[in-house]
C-alpha positions as CSV (number, residue, x, y, z in Angstrom):
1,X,126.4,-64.5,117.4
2,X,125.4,-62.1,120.0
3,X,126.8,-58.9,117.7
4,X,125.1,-60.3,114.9
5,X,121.5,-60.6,116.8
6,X,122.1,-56.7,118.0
7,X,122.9,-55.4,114.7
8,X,119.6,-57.1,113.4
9,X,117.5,-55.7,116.0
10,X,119.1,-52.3,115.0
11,X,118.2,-52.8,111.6
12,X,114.6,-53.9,112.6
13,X,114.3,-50.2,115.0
14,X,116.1,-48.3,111.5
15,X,113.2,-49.6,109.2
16,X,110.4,-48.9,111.7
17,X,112.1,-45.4,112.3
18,X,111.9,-44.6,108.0
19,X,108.7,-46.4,107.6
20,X,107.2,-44.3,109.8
21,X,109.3,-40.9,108.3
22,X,108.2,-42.2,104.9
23,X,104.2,-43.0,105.5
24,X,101.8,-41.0,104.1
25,X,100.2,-39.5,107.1
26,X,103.6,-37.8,108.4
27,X,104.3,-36.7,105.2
28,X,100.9,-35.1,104.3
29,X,101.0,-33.1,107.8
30,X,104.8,-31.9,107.5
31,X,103.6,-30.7,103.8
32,X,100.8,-28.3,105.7
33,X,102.6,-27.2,108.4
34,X,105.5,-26.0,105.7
35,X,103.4,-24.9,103.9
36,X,101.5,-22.8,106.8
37,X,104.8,-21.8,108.0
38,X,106.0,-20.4,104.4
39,X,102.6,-18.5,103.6
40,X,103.0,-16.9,107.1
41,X,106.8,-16.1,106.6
42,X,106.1,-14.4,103.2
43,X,103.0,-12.3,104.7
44,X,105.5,-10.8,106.8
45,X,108.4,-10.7,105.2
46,X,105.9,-8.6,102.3
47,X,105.0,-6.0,105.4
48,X,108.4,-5.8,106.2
49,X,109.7,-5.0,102.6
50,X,106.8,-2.8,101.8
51,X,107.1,-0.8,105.4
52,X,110.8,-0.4,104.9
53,X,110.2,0.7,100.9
54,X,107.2,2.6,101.0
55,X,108.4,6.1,101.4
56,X,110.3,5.2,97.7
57,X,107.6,3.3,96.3
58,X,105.1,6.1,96.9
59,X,107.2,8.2,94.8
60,X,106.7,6.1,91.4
61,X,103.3,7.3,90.6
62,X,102.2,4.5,88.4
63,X,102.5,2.5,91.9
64,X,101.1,5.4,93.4
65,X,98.3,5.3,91.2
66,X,97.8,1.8,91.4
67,X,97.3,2.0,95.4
68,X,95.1,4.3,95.3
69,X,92.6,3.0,92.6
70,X,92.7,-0.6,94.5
71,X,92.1,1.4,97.8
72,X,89.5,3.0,96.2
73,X,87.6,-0.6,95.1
74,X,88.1,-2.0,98.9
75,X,86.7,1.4,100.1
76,X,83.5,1.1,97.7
């Protein structure tokens, strides 16, 4: 009887622990710190690749072109 008293109150802790994983409120928070965390990650991983690439990228002068025209509008 004892075992079968623990393994209930393990039960009981193992559906307090999901309905809390599961609610609404934890969900909605873990949603905007991911989603924080992967706007953030792409913003740098973007430098990165366009640091690393830019002495070939400057050489397509379409892209060229492009830079320049948008740096132009910003510069206005």
């Amino acid at each position: 009887m004892d075992n079968q008293t623990e393994i209930l109150e393990e039960l009981k802790k193992i559906n307090a622990t999901f309905e809390y994983q599961y609610s609404f409120r934890k969900m909605f928070w873990t949603g905007i710190v991911y989603g924080v965390g992967f706007f953030l990650g792409s913003a740098i991983l973007a430098v990165i690749l366009l640091g690393v690439f830019w002495p070939y990228l400057s050489s397509i002068p379409w892209f060229r072109n492009a830079f320049q025209i948008g740096h132009e509008v910003l510069h206005q």
